[in-house]
N, C-alpha and C positions, 0 to 999 in steps of 0.2 A: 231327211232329218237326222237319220242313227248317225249318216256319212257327218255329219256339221259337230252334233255330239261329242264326236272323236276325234275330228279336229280341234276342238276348244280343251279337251280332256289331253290332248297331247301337247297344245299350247302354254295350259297351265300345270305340266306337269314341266314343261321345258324352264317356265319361271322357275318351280321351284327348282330344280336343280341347278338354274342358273344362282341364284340366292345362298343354297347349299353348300358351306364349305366342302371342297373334295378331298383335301388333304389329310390325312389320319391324324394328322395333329392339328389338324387346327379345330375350334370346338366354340360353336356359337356361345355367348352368357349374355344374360340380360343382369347389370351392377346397377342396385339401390343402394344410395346417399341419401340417409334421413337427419337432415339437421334443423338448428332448433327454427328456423326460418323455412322449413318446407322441405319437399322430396325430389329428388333426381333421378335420373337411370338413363344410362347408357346403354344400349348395345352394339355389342360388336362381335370381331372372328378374333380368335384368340389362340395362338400358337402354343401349345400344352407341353410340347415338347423343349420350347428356349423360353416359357416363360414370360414371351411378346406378344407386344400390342398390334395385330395384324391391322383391321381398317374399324373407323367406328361405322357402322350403319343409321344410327340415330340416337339421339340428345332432347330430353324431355325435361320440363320439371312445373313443379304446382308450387304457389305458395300457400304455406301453410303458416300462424303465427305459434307454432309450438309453444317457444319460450314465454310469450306474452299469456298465451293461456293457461299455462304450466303454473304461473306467479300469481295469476288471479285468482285461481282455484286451490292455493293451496297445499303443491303439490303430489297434485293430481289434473292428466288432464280430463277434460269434459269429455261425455260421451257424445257430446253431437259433433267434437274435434277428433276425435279417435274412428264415427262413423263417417266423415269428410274424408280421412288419411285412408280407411280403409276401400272407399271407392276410387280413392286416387290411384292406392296398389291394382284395384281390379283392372282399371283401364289404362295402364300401363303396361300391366304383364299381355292384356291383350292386344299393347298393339302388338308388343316384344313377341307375341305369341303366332301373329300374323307375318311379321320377321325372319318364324324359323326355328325361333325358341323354343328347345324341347322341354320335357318335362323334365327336372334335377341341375337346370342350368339359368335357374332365381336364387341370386343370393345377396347381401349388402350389409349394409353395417349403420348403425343409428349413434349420434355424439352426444358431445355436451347432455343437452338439457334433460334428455335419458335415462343420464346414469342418476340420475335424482329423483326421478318421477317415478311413484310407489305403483303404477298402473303400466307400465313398458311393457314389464315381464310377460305379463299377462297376454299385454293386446299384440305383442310379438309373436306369441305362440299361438293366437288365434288366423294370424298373417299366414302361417307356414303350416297349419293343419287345413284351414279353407283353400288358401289360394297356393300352398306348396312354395311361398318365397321363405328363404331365411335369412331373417335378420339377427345379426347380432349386437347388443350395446357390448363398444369395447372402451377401454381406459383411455386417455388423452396421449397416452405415448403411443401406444397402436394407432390412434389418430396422423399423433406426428409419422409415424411410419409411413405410413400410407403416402401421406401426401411426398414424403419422397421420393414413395415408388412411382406415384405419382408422375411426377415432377421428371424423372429418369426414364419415363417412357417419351418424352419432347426431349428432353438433352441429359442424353447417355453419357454423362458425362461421372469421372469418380470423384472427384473434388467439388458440392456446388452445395449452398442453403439454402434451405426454401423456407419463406416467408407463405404464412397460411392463414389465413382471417378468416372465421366463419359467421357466424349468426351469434354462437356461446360462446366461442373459445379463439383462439391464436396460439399457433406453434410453429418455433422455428428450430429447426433442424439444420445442423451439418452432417458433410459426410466427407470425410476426407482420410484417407489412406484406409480404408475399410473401416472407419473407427466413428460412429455416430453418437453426437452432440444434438441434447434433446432441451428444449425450454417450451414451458406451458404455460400459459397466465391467461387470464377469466376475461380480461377485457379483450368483447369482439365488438360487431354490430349495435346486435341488441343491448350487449349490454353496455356499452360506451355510449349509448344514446342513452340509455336511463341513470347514467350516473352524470351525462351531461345536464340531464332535465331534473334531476334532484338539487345537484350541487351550484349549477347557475341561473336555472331558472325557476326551481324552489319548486318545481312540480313533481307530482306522482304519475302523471300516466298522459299521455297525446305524444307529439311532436313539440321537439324544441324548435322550430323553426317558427317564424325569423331570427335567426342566429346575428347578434349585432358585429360589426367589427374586433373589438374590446373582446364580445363573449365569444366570438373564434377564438382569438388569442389565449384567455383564458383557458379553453377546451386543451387545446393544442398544450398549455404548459401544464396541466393533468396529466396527459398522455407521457408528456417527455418525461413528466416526473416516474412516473407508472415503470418507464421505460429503465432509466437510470436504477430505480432503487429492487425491479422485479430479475432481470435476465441475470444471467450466471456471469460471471466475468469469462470465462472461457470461451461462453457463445461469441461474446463479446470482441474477443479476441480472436475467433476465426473471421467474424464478418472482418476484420481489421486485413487478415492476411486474406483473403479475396478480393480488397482492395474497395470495398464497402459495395460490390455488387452482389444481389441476393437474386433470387426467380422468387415471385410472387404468383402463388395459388388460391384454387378458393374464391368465393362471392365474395365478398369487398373488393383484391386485386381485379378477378377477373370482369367482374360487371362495374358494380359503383364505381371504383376508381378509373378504371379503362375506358369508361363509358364519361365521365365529365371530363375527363383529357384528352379521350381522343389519343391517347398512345400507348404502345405497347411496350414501352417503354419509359420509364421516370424517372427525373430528382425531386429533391427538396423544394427546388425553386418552381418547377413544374405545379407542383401540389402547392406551392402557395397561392402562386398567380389563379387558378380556379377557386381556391379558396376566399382570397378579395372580390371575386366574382360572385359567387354564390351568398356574399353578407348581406343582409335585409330581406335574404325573398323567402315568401313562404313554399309551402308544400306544392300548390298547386304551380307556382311559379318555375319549379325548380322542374315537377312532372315526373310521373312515372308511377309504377309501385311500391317502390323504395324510398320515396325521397325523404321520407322523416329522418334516416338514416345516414344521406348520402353527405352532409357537411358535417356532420359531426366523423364522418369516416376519412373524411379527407384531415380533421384535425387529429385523430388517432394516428391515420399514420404518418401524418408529417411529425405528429410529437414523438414518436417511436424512429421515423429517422434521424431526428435531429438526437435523441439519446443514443442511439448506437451507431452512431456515424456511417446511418448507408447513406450511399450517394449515388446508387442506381439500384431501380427495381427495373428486372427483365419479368415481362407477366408472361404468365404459360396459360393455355386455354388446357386447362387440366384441374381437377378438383378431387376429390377421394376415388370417385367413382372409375381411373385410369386404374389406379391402385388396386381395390377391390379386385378386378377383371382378370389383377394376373397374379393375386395372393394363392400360391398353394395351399396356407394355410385354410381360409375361410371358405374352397371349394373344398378342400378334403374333409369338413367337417361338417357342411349342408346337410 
């Protein structure tokens, strides 16, 4: 029996060091994304030394309705929403923990709906003294950062935009000849559904769905409008000199939209034709967890391609959390 013991005890120590990065630079993290629509985390090996995105190991995430609870209460969330996020952190960090994940290697970053909620502070530094993760709420342009870096770990490239839709927010960024171009505006998900469901459909709070043909349209010449009178002319004008292709990050690009098209790839016309698709059906029709969301996401962003003349979104399976993983910044100050 001692002989079987030892065998099992040198079995599972062979996992772990097969698991174990061996290279001195390279340095397991487990990256949380806490946005207003729920929590993320990544883990992966993470080259310390150039700053890259070695392999991810695993991709996780919860839905949480942050923003929608955020708004009901008053700017504040509920502690029964704040006790669901914090079991969410525990059993995340434990799988991340059963991963490999050492201690001083939890860290992430919380958006939008955050930087408003009088209770973050708080319930953020109860995160990082119990469970040792650190988060931080950071500003919309540190958002946009990210999602570059983002974005730059799928295509290394020095000239490219990224298009970023979240749950609160959208930001598109360029980056061309080391010189980054920043635009931030309010309408995401969440909140392009509720100004769908005030403005056209005169409600306070469900789902706009069934969305009629007509109130598609409608939606969609919102969004354009949004589009035309919010972005910088400069951003404007880089999407123009890229030829109106962007990279699209982020829940909207990367699920909702990629998920009713079917590609990884989009135009205008693309996003229309599922857009005639999806008029009349409700929630249940449409399916999913998301689907309160997912037509009115596809009139967002056809109204924002039709105002800034892209005419291809390349989608990247990449969202804050690539970003996070290889920020100097936010590990050197956990």
């Amino acid at each position: 029996m001692k002989k079987i013991g030892l065998i099992i005890a040198l079995l599972l120590a062979g996992v772990w060091l097969y698991q174990a990065p061996k290279d001195s630079c390279i340095v397991r993290r487990a990256a949380f994304d806490v946005g207003s629509a729920g929590i993320r985390m990544k883990v992966a090996d993470i080259n310390v030394c150039t700053d890259s995105l070695k392999r991810i190991l695993s991709e996780d995430q919860a839905k949480i309705d942050f923003k929608e609870l955020f708004e009901k209460s008053k700017g504040i969330f509920p502690q029964s929403t704040l006790d669901q996020a914090k079991k969410t952190f525990w059993d995340f960090k434990a799988k991340a923990k059963g991963l490999g994940v050492e201690e001083g290697n939890y860290a992430g970053v919380a958006t939008s709906v955050f930087r408003d909620a009088k209770n973050a502070s708080q319930f953020f530094q109860s995160i990082y003294s119990d469970l040792g993760i650190k988060i931080q709420v950071i500003a919309q342009k540190d958002e946009a950062i990210l999602g570059l870096y983002s974005a730059m770990t799928k295509v290394p490239n020095k000239q490219l935009i990224v298009w970023d839709i979240g749950g609160g927010s959208m930001q598109i960024t360029s980056l061309r000849d080391g010189k980054i171009l920043f635009f931030g505006g309010k309408l995401a998900a969440i909140s392009f559904r509720d100004r769908v469901l005030k403005e056209i459909k005169k409600a306070k709070s469900g789902s706009p769905n069934p969305l009629s043909a007509v109130e598609i349209e409608v939606a969609v010449r919102i969004a354009e409008k949004d589009g035309l009178m919010s972005v910088p002319a400069e951003v404007k004008e880089e999407i123009k000199i890229a030829n109106g292709v962007v990279y699209g990050v982020g829940s909207v690009h990367g699920f909702s939209i990629k998920d009713q098209i079917h590609k990884t790839e989009y135009g205008p016309e693309d996003v229309l034709s599922v857009l005639e698709q999806q008029a009349d059906k409700t929630d249940e029709q449409i399916g999913g967890k998301y689907a309160s969301t997912d037509v009115s996401n596809l009139a967002l962003v056809l109204g924002y391609m039709r105002a800034l003349n892209i005419k291809k979104v390349r989608v990247l399976d990449a969202n804050n959390a690539e970003g996070i993983l290889i920020s100097r910044t936010l590990w050197a100050t956990r």
